[in-house]
C-alpha positions in Angstrom: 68.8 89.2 30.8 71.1 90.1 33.7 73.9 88.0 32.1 74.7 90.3 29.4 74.7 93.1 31.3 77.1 91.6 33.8 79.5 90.3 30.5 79.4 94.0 29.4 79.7 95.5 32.7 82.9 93.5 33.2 84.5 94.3 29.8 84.0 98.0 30.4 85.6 97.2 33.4 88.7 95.3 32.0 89.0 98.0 29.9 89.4 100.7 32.4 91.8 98.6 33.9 93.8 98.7 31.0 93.5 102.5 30.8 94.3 102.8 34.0 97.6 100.6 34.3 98.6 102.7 30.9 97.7 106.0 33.1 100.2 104.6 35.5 102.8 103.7 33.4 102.8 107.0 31.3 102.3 109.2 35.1 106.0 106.8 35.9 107.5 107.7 32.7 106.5 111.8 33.7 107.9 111.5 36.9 111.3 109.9 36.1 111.5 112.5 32.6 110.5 115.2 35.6 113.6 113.7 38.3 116.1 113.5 35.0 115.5 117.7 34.4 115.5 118.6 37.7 119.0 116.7 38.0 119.5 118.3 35.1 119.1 121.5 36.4 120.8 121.4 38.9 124.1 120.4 37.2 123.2 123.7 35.2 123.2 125.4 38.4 126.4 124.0 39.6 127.6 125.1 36.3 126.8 128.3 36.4 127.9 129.1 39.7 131.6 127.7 39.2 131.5 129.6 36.0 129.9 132.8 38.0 132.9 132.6 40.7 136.0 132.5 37.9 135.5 135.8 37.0 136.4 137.0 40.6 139.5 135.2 40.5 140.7 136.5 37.2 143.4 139.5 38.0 142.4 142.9 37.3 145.1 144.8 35.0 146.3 147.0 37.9 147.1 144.1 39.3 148.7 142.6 36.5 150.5 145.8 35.8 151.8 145.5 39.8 153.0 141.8 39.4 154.9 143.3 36.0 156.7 146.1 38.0 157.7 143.8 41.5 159.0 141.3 38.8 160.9 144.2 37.0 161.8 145.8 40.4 163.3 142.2 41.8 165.0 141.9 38.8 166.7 145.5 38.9 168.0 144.9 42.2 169.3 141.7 41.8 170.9 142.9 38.9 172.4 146.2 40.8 173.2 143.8 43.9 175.8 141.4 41.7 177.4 144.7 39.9 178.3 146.0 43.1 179.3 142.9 45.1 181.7 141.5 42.3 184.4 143.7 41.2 186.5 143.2 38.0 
């Protein structure tokens, strides 16, 4: 009479052993999925700020338009320098 109890006790028991070493393998699978995004993220984040600091770098037009002129400017008086240094 206690035999079969025993036999079923310790096939419930096999079972739950199964279910737990699944449990364990699908928390492992969770955790790594969870580690991947979170590196994930954080290349987004790396992304974003390197994309987020560009725009500070990028000339404004007055400063384009100042660069334009000095260029011009250099030019003029290099230009008025060799007319008046070199006589025909």
């Amino acid at each position: 009479m206690l035999n079969p109890r025993v036999d079923a006790l310790e096939q419930k028991r096999d079972q739950s052993l199964g279910a737990l070493h699944r449990l364990e393998l699908a928390v492992r699978d969770i955790a790594s999925e969870l580690n991947n995004q979170r590196k994930h993220t954080h290349d987004i984040a790396l992304k974003a700020a390197t994309i987020d600091g560009r725009p500070r770098n990028i000339p404004t037009w007055f400063q384009l338009y100042a660069a334009l002129i000095t260029t011009w400017a250099a030019g003029a008086a290099i230009v008025f320098t060799l007319t008046r240094l070199v006589k025909p």
